[in-house]
C-alpha positions as CSV (number, residue, x, y, z in Angstrom):
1,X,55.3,17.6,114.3
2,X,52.6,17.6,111.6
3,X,53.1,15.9,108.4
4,X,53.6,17.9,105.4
5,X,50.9,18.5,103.0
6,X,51.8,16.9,99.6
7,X,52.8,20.3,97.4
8,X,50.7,19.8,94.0
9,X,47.4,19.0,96.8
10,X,48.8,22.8,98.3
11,X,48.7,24.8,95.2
12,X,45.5,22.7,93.7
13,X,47.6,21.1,90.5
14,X,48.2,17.9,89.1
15,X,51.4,16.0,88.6
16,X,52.0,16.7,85.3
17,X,51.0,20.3,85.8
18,X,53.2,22.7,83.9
19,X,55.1,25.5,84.7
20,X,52.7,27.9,83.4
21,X,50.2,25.9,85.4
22,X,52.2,26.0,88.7
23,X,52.7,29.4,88.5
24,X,49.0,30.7,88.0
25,X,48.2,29.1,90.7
26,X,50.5,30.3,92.9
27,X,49.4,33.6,91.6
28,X,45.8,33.1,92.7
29,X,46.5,31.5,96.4
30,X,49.1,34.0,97.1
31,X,46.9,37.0,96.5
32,X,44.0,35.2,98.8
33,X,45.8,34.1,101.8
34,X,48.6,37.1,101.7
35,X,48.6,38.4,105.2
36,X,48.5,42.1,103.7
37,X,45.1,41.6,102.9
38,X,43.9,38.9,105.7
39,X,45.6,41.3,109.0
40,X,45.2,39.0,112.1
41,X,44.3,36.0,110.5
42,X,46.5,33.0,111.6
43,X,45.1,30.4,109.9
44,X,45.4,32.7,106.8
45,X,49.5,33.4,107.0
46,X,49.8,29.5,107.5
47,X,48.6,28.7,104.3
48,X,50.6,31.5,102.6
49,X,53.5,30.0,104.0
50,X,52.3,26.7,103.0
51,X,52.2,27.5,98.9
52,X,54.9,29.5,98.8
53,X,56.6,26.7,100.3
54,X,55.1,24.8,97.5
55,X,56.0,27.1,94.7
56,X,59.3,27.4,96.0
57,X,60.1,23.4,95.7
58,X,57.6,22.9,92.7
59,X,59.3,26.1,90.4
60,X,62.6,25.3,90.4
61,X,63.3,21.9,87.6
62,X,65.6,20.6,90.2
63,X,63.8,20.3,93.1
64,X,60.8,19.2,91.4
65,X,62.8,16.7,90.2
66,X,64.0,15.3,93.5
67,X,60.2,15.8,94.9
68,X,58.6,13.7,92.7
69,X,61.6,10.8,92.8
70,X,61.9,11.2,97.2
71,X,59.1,13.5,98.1
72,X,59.8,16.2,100.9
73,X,62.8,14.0,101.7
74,X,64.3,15.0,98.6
75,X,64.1,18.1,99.4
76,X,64.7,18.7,103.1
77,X,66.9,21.2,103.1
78,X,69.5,19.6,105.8
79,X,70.3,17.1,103.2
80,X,70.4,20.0,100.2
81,X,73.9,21.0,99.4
82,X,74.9,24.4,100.7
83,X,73.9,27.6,98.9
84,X,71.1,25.3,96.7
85,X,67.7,26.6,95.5
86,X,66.3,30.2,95.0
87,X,65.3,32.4,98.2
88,X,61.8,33.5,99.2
89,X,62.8,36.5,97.4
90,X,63.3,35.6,94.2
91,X,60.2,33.5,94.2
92,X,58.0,36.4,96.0
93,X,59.4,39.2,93.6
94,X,58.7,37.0,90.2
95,X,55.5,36.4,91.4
96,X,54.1,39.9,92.8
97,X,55.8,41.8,90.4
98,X,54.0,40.1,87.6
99,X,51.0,40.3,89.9
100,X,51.7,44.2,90.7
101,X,52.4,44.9,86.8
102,X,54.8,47.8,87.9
103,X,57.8,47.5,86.0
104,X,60.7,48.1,88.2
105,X,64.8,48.0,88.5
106,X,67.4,49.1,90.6
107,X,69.5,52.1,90.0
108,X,72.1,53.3,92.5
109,X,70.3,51.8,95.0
110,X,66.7,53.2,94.4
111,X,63.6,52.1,92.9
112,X,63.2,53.0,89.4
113,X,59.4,53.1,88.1
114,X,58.2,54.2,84.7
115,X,55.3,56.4,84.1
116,X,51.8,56.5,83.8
117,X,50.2,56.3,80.8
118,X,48.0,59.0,79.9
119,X,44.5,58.8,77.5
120,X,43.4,61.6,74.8
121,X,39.9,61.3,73.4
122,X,39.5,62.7,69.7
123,X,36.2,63.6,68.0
124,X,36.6,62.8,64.4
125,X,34.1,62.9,61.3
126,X,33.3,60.1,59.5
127,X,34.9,61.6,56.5
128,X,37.8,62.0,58.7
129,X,38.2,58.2,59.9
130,X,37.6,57.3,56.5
131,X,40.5,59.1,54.6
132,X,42.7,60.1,57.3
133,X,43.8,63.2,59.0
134,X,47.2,65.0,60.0
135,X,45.8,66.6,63.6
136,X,47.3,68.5,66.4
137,X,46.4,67.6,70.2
138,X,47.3,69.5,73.4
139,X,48.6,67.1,76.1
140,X,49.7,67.5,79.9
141,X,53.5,67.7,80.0
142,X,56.1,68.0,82.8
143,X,59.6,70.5,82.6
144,X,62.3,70.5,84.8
145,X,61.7,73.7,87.6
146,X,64.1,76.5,86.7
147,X,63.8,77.2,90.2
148,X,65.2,74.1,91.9
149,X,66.8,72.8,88.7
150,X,64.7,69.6,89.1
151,X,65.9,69.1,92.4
152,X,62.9,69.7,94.4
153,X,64.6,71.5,97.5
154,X,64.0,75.5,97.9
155,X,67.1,77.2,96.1
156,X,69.8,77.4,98.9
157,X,68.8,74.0,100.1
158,X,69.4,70.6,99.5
159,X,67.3,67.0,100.2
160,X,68.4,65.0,103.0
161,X,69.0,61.0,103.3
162,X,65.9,59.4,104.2
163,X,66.3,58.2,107.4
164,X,64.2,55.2,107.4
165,X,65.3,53.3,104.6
166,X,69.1,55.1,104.6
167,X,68.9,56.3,101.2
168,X,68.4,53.3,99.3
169,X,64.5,54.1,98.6
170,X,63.2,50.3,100.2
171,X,62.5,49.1,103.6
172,X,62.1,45.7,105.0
173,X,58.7,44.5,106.3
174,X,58.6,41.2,108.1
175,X,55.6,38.9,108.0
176,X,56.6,36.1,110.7
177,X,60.0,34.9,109.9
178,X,60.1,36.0,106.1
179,X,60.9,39.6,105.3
180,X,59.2,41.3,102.2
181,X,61.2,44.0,100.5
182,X,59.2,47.2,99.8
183,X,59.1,51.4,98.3
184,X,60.1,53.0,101.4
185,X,57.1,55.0,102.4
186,X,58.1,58.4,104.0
187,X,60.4,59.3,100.7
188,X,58.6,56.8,98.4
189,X,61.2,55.4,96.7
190,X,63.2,58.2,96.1
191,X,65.8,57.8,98.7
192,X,65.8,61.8,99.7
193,X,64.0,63.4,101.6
194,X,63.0,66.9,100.8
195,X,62.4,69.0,104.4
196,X,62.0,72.9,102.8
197,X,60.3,72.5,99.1
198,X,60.6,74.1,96.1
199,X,57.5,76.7,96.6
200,X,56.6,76.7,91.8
201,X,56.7,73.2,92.3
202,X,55.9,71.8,95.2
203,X,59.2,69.8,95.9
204,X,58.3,67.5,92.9
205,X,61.1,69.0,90.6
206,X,58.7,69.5,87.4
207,X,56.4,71.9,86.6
208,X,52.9,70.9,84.8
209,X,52.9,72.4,81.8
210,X,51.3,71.6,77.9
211,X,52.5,70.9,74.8
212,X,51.6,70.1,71.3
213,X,51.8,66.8,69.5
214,X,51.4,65.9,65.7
215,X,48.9,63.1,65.5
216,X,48.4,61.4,62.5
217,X,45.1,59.7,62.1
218,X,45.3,56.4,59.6
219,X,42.6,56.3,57.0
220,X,40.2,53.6,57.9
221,X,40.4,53.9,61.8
222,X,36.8,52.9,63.4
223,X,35.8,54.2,66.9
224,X,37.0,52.9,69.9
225,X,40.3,52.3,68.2
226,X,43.4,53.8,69.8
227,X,46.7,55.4,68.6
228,X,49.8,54.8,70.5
229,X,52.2,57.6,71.0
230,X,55.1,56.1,72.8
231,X,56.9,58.2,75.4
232,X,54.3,60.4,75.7
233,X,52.6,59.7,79.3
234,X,53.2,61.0,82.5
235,X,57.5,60.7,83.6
236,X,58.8,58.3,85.0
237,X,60.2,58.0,88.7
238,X,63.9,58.2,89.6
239,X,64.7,58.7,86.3
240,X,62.5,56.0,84.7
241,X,60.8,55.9,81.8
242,X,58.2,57.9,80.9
243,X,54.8,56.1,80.0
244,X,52.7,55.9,77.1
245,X,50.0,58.1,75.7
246,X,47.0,56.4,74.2
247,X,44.4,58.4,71.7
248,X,41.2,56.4,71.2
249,X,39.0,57.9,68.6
250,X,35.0,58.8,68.4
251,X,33.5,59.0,65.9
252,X,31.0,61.8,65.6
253,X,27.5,61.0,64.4
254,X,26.9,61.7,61.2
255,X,23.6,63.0,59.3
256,X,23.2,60.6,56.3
257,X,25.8,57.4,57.2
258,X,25.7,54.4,59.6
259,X,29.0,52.8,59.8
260,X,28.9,48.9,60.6
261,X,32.8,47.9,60.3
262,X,33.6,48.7,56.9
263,X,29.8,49.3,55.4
264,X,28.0,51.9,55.2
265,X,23.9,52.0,55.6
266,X,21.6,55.4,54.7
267,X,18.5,55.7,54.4
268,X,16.6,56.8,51.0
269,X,13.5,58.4,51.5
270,X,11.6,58.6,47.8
271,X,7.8,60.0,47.0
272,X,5.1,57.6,46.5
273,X,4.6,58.5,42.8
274,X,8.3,57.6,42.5
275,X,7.8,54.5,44.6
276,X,5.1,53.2,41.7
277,X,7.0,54.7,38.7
278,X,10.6,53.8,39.3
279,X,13.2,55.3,37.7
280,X,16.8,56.4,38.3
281,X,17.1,58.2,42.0
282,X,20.4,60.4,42.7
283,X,22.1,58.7,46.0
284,X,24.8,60.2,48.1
285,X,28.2,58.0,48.6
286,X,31.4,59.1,50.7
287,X,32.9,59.7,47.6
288,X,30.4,61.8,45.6
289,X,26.9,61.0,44.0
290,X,25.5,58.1,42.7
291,X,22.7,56.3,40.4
292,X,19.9,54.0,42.0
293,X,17.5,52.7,39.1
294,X,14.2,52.0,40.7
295,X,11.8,49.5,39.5
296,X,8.4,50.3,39.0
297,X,6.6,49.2,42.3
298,X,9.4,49.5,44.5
299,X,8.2,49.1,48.4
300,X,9.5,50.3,51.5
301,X,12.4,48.3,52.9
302,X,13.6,47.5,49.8
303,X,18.2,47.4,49.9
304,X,20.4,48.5,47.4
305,X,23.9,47.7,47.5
306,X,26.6,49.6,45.9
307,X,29.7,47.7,45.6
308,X,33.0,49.1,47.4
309,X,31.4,52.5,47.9
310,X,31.6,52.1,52.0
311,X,35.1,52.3,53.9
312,X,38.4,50.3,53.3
313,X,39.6,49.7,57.1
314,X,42.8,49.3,58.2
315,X,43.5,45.9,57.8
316,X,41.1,45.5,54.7
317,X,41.9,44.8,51.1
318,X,38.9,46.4,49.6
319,X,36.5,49.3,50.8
320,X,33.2,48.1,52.1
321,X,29.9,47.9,50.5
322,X,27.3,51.0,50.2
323,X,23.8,49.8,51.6
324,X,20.3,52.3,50.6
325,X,17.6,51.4,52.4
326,X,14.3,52.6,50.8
327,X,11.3,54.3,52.5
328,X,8.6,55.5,50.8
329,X,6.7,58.5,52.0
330,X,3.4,59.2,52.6
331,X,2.1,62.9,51.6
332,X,1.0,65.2,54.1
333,X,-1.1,68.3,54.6
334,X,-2.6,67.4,51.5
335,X,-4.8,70.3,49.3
336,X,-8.8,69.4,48.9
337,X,-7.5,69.2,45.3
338,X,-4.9,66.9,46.1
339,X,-7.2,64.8,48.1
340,X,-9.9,64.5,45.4
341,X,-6.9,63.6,43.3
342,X,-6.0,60.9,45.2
343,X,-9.7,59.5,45.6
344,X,-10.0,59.3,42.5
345,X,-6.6,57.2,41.8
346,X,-7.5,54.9,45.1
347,X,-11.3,54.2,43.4
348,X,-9.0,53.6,39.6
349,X,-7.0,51.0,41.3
350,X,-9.5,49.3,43.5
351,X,-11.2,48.8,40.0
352,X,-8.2,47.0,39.2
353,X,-8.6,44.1,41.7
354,X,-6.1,42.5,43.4
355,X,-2.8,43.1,41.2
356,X,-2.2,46.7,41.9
357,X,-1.8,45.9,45.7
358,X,-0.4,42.2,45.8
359,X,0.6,42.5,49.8
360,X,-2.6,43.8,51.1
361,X,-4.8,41.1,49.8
362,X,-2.3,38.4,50.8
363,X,-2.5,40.3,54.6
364,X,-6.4,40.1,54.4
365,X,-6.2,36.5,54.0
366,X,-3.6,35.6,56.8
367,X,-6.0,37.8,59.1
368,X,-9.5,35.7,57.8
369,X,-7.3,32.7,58.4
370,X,-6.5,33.9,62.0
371,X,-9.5,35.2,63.3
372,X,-11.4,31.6,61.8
């Protein structure tokens, strides 16, 4: 007989490996070798055996205990007490019903699963995500048929036992000598099976119909973000719960604002005249006008920031910062009077020398400095 593989070297952990540990994986190794997804490999079932095996001993404080102390003599099971340790079901079901993520019980003897959840995407304004809205949405729903009474069956018929898994809505599927309990296939679950259907509703006992929900949309709320609306997905099966629905939000573009978290960024465009003058410039702000004073000589590029004039997020104590970003326009289709105008200032402040254009001479340097 072949000797047993030491169980930490089966599942790839150390000694001291936690339970947390252990479990992981177990996780990962039972998904690779599980013969479900490896059909006609050997080798493959072996060493699904093997760590489950592994997990089996290595889960369970007690038997760990005795491992680590006697090794697989500790835990032989012809020296175990009777009725000791967990069964390959209980370790199998922990493990692929975390794996699975389908929540599930047992009522009356049938598999009871809850709902999908469903996703809503809502177009908002900035101005909307940033003071909050009350909103209405149209979702999918599901009613009972008045035609079956939820039943499924034509009027004047009824569903019949399943045959295959005798009503209780799970069959047995063996993998060598272990046995793998799973949703009965031909009446999924349900334990009935429906031979003359409900013609509304197709034998599913619900018709798809719409309704209207009251969202409330909290003041702050950035895109991508997503309201919960519990009990709102699809229903559940077999009387399980019903699922979740999820609103994530857009936010529209807008004409004038940027959003970055919970600042704002615009861009100022001002006139050239302005640009060399300065003076006080009327800027927009979520929450009305504002006042920018320009210095005289202001260049393009140049930030202002306006203190708590952007957006106060959800989880923020104050409302972001305001930031105007300054460009400075160049005029176009220009009069010959306008032109001559402007030849005339260009000659004035070339007469100046350097001061009036600080930039430009320090440019002509760095390129003389290049080029030499």
């Amino acid at each position: 007989m072949a000797t047993k593989r030491d169980y930490y070297e089966v599942l790839g952990v150390p000694k001291n490996a936690s339970e947390e540990e252990i479990k992981k994986s177990y996780r990962k190794l039972a998904m690779k070798f599980h013969p479900d997804r490896n059909q006609g490999d050997a080798s493959a079932e072996v060493k699904f055996k093997e760590c489950k095996e592994a997990y089996e001993m290595l889960s369970d404080a007690e038997k760990r205990a005795a491992y680590d102390q006697y090794g697989h003599a500790g835990v032989d099971p012809n020296m175990r007490p009777p009725g000791g340790g967990a069964g390959f079901a209980d370790a199998f079901g922990d493990i692929f019903g975390d794996i699975f993520g389908q929540a599930r019980r047992q009522q009356g003897g049938r598999q009871v699963f809850r709902g999908n959840d469903l996703s809503y995407a809502m177009d908002v304004t900035l101005e909307e995500a940033a003071a909050g809205k009350d909103a209405q949405i149209r979702i999918p729903s599901f009613d009972e048929c008045d035609t079956c009474n939820g039943s499924g069956a034509k009027p004047g018929t009824s569903a019949k036992t399943c045959g295959t898994c005798q009503g209780s809505g799970q069959v047995q599927m063996r993998q060598g000598f272990f046995s793998v309990q799973q949703t009965c296939p031909h009446c999924r679950g349900t334990g009935k099976i429906i031979t003359d259907p409900c013609t509304p509703c197709h034998g599913n006992g619900k018709i798809k119909t719409h309704k209207t929900l009251e969202v409330k949309i909290p003041a702050g709320i950035d895109n991508g973000m997503r309201i919960r609306s519990t009990g709102n997905g699809e229903p559940g099966t077999n009387g399980g719960p019903p699922g979740d629905l999820f609103i994530e939000i857009r936010t529209l573009k807008h004409d004038i604002f940027e959003r970055d978290g919970d600042d704002l960024h615009c861009a100022v465009p001002i006139s050239m005249t302005t640009a060399a003058l300065g003076g006080e410039i009327a800027v927009p702000t979520l929450q009305g006008e504002a006042a920018i004073d320009l210095p005289e000589g202001t260049q393009t590029g140049k930030q202002f920031r306006l203190r708590g004039k952007g957006i106060k997020g959800l989880r923020a104590t104050f409302p972001g910062d305001l930031y105007c970003h300054i460009t400075v326009e160049t005029p176009v289709k220009l009069t010959e009077h306008q032109r001559k105008l402007l030849k005339d200032l260009d000659e004035s402040l070339k007469k100046g020398g350097d001061k009036h254009s600080p930039n430009e001479k320090g440019w002509a340097d760095k390129l003389r400095s290049f080029f030499n």
